[in-house]
C-alpha positions, 0 to 999 in steps of 0.5 A, spaced: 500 500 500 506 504 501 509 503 495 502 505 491 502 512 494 509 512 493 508 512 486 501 517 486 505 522 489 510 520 484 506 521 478 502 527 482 508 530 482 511 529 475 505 531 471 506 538 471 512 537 469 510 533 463 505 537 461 509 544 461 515 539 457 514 539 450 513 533 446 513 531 440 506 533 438 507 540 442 514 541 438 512 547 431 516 546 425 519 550 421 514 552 414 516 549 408 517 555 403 517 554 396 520 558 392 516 561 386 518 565 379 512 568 378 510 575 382 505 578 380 503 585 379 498 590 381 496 595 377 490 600 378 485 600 372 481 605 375 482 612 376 482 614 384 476 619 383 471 614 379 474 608 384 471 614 389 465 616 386 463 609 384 465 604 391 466 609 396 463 615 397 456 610 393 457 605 400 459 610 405 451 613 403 448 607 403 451 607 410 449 613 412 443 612 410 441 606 414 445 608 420 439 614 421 436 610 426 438 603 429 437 597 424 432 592 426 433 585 422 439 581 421 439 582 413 441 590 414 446 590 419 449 584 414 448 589 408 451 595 412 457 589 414 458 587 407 458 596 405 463 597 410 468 592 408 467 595 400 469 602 403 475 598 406 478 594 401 477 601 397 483 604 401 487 598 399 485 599 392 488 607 394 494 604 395 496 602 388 495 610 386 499 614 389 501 620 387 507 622 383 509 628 388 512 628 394 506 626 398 506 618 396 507 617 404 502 621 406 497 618 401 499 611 403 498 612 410 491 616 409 489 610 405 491 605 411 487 609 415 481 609 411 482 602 411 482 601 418 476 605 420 472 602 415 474 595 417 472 597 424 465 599 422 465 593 419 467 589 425 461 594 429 457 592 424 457 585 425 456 584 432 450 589 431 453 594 435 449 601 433 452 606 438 460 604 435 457 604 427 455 612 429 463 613 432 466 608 426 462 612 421 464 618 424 471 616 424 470 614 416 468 621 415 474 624 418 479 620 415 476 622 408 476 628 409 483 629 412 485 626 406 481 631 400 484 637 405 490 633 404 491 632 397 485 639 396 481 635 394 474 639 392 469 634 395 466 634 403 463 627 405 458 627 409 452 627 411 450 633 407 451 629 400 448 632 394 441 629 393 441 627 386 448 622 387 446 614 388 447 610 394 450 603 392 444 600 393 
């Protein structure tokens, strides 16, 4: 009987240190990396201001417009998620247009911004959270604005749009 309560102890007493000693299963492998030839290469087909008018500021007044007041079913909040992510994938297609001047920096660094205030709206959206869709699309609207005063730009966004101009609907 001593003996098996010498061997619990044991056996107690090492399996922390079994656990927390990495095994086989526990040890991580180097990923193979395979060489490639080919590389692709990216090319802007769009002008930036057809690529404004037609994806972003078209799903940035959608947004604004079901955003008014708190969405009541499931398919919009989707609708507004799906129109978030266009505005953000839109600042990576800015990323491949910078300007030809001293500003390429600057263009790059408003273009991730606007990427990643979009891509918070879109995470606000998803989880249906109407008060953080107010502030993301604030967000939104400050980081397209800096950038149009940044680059003089003769476009506001915001709420005030012209009434003629079309949602992304």
């Amino acid at each position: 009987m001593t003996r098996f309560v010498g061997q619990l102890t044991l056996g107690l007493l090492l399996t922390p240190l079994l656990l927390t000693t990495p095994g086989s299963a526990q040890v991580r492998r180097p990923a193979t990396t395979t060489t490639s030839t080919f590389t692709p290469r990216f090319e802007a087909i769009a002008e930036t201001r057809f690529l404004m008018e037609g994806l972003t500021n078209a799903n940035y007044r959608s947004v604004h417009r079901l955003l008014k007041d708190r969405p009541t079913d499931n398919e919009t909040w989707a609708f507004i998620r799906g129109q978030a992510i266009l505005i953000a994938e839109s600042g990576n297609l800015l990323l491949l247009r910078p300007p030809r001047n001293d500003g390429r920096d600057t263009w790059m660094k408003l273009g991730m911004d606007l990427r990643d205030k979009a891509t918070a709206l879109a995470k606000a959206a998803g989880n249906r959270d109407f008060a953080r869709c107010r502030t993301a699309l604030e967000a939104v609207t400050l980081s397209c604005n800096r950038c149009h005063q940044t680059f003089r730009v003769p476009v506001r966004v915001g709420p005030e749009a012209d009434p003629n101009e079309r949602d992304a609907e």
